[in-house]
C-alpha positions in Angstrom: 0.0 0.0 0.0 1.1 3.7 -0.8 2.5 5.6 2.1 0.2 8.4 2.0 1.8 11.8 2.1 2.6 13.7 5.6 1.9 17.2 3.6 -1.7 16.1 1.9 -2.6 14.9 5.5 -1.7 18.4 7.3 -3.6 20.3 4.4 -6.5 18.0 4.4 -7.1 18.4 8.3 -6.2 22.1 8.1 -8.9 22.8 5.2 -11.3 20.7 7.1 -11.1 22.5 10.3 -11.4 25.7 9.0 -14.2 24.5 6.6 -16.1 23.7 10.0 -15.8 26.5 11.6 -16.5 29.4 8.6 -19.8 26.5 7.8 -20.9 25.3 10.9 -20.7 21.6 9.2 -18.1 19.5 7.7 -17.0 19.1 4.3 -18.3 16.1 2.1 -16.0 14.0 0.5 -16.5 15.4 -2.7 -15.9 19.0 -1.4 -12.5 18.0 -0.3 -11.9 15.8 -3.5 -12.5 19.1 -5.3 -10.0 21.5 -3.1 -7.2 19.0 -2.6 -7.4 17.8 -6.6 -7.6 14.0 -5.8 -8.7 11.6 -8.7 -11.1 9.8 -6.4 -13.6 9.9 -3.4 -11.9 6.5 -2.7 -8.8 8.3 -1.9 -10.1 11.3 -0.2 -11.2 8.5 2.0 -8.0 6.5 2.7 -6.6 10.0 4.0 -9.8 10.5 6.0 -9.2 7.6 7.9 -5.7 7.6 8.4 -6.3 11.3 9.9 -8.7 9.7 12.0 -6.6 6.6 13.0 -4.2 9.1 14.4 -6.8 11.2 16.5 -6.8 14.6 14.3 -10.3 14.0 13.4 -13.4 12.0 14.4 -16.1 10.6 12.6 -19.9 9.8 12.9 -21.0 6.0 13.4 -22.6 6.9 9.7 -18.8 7.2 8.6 -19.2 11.2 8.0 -17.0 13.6 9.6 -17.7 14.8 12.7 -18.1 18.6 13.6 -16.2 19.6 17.2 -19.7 21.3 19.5 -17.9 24.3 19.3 -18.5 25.1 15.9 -22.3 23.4 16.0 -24.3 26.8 15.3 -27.6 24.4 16.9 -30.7 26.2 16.0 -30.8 28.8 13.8 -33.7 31.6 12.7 -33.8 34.3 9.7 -34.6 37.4 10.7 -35.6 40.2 8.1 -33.6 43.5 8.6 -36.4 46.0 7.4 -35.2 49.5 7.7 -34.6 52.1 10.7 -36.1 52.9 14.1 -36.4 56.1 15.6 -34.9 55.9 19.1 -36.2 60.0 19.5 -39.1 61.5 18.8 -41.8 58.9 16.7 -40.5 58.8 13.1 -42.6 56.8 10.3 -40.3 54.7 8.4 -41.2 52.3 5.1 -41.1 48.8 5.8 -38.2 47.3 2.9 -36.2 44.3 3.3 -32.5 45.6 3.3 -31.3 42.0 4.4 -31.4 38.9 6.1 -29.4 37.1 8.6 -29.4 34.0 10.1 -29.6 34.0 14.0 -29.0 31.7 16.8 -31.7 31.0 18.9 -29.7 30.3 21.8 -28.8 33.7 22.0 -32.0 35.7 21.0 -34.8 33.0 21.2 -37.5 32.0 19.0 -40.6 33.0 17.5 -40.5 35.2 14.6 -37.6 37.9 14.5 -36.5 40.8 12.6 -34.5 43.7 12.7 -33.9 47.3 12.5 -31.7 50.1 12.4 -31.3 51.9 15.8 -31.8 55.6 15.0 -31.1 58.5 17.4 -30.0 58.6 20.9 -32.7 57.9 23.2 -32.0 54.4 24.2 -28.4 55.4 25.2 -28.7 54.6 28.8 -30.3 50.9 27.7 -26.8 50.4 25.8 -29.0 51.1 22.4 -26.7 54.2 20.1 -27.3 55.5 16.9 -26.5 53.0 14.2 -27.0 49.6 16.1 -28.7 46.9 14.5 -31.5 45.8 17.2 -33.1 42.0 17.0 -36.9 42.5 17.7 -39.6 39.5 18.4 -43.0 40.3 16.4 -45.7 40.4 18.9 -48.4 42.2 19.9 -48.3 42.7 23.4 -45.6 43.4 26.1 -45.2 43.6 30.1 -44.0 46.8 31.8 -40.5 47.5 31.6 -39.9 45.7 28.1 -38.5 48.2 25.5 -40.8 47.9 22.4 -41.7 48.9 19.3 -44.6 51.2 19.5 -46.7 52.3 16.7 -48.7 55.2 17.5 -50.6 58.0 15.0 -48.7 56.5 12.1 -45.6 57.0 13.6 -43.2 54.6 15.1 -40.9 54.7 17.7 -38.2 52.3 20.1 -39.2 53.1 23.9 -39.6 51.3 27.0 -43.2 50.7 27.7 -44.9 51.3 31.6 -49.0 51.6 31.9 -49.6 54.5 34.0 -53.2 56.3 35.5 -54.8 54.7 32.7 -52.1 56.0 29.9 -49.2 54.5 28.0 -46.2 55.6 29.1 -43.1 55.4 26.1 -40.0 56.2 28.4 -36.5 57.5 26.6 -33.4 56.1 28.4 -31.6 59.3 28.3 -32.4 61.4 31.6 -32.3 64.5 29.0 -35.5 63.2 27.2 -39.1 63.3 28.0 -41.5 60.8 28.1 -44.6 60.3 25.3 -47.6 59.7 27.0 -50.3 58.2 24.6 -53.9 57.0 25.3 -53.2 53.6 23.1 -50.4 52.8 20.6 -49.7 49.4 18.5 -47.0 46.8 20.2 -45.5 45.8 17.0 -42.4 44.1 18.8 -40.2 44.0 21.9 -36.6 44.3 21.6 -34.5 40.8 22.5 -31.1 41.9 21.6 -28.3 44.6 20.2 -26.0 43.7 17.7 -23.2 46.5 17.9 -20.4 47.3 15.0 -17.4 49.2 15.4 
């Protein structure tokens, strides 16, 4: 048998590992046929096993390579992003689909998500600034104390909702802002995380 080359083992594993963790899954046999320029899937797997005889990889009892938990993504969810928020006075943006990402749900939950541009500075004391992408939960309802957003005369805006004396209270987090009392407003979806980018 053909002493299979020390070099073509060390790329194979290296391509491998870093194909798991820009993917969140391994490469098929055929993708790493194609990048190393083998002549058969028969050989891609002689080198698959040797690398796992010596420990460098694992594989599956169904014989495909295994992916390490730490590059597992687990659940995922696609969330719209769909234009700005005013995080100021109540601005009235047009609902467009700019993008989509892809989301864990271990990190911002399920149900259906989208997300917006944060626009202004009255969230600043919540951690929300100008030009932050926020990751909202559609609903229709919220509990005191959530920040939402609120949809109110045609306008929209990102606040933290309290119920006060039989009003609705939309309270900036900056102490140099004022709060927008309303008799009703829309709950179109409460905020379950920041994305920030520097």
């Amino acid at each position: 048998m053909r002493t299979l080359n020390p070099n073509t083992l060390s790329k194979m594993e290296k391509y491998i590992k870093e194909y798991q963790a820009d993917n969140g899954r391994s490469p098929s046999y055929r993708n790493i046929m194609h990048y190393m320029g083998m002549s058969s899937l028969n050989l891609v797997q002689r080198y698959v096993l040797a690398l796992e005889s010596e420990g460098r990889i694992q594989r599956t009892r169904l014989g495909n390579i295994e992916i390490p938990s730490r590059f597992d993504k687990g659940e995922t969810t696609i969330a719209p992003l769909i234009g700005a928020i005013a995080c100021g006075e109540p601005s009235f943006e047009v609902e467009h689909i700019e993008d989509s990402f892809e989301l864990p749900r271990s990190l911002f939950g399920s149900g259906k998500l989208f997300m917006l541009h944060a626009s202004g500075n009255s969230m600043v004391e919540a951690g929300i600034n100008d030009g932050d992408l926020i990751v909202l939960r559609k609903q229709d309802h919220a509990d005191d104390g959530d920040i939402v957003v609120a949809l109110t005369n045609g306008n929209n805006t990102l606040k933290r909702l309290y119920h006060r004396n039989g009003k609705i209270v939309l309270h900036p987090e900056n102490k140099t802002m004022k709060d927008i009392i309303v008799n009703n407003c829309e709950i179109q979806g409460i905020l379950v995380g920041c994305i920030k980018t520097y």
